[in-house]
N, C-alpha and C positions, 0 to 999 in steps of 0.2 A: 504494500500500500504506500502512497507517495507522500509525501511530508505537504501535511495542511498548510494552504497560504494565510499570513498576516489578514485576517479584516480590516475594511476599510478605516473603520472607528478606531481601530489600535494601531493604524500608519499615523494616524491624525496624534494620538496620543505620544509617540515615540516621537514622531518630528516634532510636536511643542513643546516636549521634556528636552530634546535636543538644543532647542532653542534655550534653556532658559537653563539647562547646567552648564552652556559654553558660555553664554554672555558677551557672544560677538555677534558682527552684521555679517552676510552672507550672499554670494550671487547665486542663481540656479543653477551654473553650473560647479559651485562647488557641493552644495548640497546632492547634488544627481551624484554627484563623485564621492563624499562624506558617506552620505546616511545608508548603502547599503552593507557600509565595511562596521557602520558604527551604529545603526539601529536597525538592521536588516531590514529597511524598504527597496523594493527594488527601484533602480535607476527611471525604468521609463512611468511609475507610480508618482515621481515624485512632485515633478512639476502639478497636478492635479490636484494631490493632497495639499500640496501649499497652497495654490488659491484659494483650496476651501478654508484653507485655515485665516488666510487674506480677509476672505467673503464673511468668515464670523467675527473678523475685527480682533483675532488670537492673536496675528502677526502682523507688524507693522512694513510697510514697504515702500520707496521712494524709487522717486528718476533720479541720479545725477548724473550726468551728462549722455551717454549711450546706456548703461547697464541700469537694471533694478536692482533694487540693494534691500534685502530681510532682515529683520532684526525682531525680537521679543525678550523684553526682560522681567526678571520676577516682578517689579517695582510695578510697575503697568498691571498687569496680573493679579497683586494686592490690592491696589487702585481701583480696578475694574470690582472687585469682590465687593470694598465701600459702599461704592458707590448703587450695587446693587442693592446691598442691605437698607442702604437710606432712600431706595428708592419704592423696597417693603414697607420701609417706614413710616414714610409718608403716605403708601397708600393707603396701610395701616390704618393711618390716623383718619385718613378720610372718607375711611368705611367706618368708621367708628364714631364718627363725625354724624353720617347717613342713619347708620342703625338709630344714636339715640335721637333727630329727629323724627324718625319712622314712628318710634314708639312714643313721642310724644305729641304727634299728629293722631296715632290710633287713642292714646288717651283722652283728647280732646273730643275725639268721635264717638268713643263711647258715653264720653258725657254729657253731648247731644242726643244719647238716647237713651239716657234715664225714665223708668216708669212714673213719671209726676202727676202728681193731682189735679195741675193745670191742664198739663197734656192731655189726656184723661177727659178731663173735661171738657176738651177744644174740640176733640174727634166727635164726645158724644153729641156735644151741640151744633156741629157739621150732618152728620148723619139724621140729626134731628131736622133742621130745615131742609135737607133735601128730601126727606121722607113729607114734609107738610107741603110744599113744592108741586109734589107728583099729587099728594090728597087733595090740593087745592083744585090743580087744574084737571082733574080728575071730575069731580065736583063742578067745575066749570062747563065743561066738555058735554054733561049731564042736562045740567040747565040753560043750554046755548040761547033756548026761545023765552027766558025769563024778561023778570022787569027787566029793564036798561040801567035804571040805578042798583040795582041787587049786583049784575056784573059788571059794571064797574067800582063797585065795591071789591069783590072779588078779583076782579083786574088790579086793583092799588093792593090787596094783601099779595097775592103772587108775586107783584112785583118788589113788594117789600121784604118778602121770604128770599127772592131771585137776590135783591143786589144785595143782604147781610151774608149771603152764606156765599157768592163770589168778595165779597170783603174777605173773607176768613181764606178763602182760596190767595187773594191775593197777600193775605199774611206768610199762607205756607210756601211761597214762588220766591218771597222775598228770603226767607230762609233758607231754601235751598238754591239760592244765588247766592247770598253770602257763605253757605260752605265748600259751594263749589269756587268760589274764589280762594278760601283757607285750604280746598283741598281740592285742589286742580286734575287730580291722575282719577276721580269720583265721577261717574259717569251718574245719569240724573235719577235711573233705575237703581243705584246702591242707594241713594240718598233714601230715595222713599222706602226703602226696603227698611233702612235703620230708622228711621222715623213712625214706620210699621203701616203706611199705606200704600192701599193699592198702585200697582201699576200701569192701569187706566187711569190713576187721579189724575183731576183736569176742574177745568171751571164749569159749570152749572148752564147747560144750555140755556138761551134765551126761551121761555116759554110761547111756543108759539099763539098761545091764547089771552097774552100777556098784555099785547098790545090792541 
């Protein structure tokens, strides 16, 4: 059986070790000539693996006049390590940054949807005019051939059920524009879901027997 070749990832390893136990600058072809006597890559691998090592920013390279010249030293290397770590660092901190406004956006959200006695009370007296609303014109619809003063009576309470309980509608719009202002990523369906109404909520049709 024939003797396993170097992988590519352990050419890459040997030639940056190389680099950085000599602590000199280099042309390709001294490396083509060097590294197979002294890190077993073979000659025609080498140019290759060096640019990849180039391409990761491992080894540093220049023009000076006709030739490129290689070089990597520990120093760089430590450097690079730094600057990595401070740049965990920093992400670190700016994920850390995110999380505790997250959870102090979700705290504020759940506080907007505390069980209160007011609350409580706003839904029942919502459901309540839209329930007399329907009985009104209900009741209307009924007596169409009545006095003339009897439905227009009738016509003023309709309409007086119609615009308190779209009042209350337009209290709940205002609120869920100002949370979706404090909480922009809230699409208008989460809002009402935390506030625990429907998602048909909407304003109170105009009665059409109203006018």
């Amino acid at each position: 059986m024939g003797k396993k070749g170097v992988s590519y990832a352990e050419k890459q390893k040997r030639m940056l070790a190389y680099f950085l136990e000599t602590k000199r600058v280099y042309t390709l072809k001294n490396l083509e000539k060097d590294l197979p006597k002294k890190k077993g890559i073979v000659s025609q691998s080498v140019k290759d693996v060096l640019q990849s090592l180039v391409d990761e920013e491992k080894i540093d390279t220049d023009k000076i006049g006709s030739g490129n010249f290689f070089w990597a030293f520990p120093s760089k290397a430590v450097q690079k390590r730094k600057n990595v770590v401070k740049s965990l660092q920093l992400d670190m901190g700016s994920k850390k940054l995110d999380l505790d406004n997250l959870r102090k956006r979700k705290s504020q959200a759940l506080e907007g949807r505390k069980d209160t006695d007011e609350r409580r009370s706003k839904l029942r007296k919502y459901s309540e005019l839209k329930q007399q609303i329907e009985s009104v014109d209900l009741s209307l619809s009924k007596f169409a051939a009545s006095d003339p003063k009897t439905i227009e009576e009738k016509q003023k309470a309709i309409r007086f059920c119609w615009t308190n309980g779209n009042r209350w509608v337009d209290n709940v719009f205002c609120v869920l524009s100002f949370t979706k202002k404090k909480r922009p990523d809230m699409k208008d369906a989460q809002i009402l879901k935390f506030m625990q109404l429907p998602q048909e909520f909407d304003y109170i049709p105009d009665p059409k027997h109203a006018l």
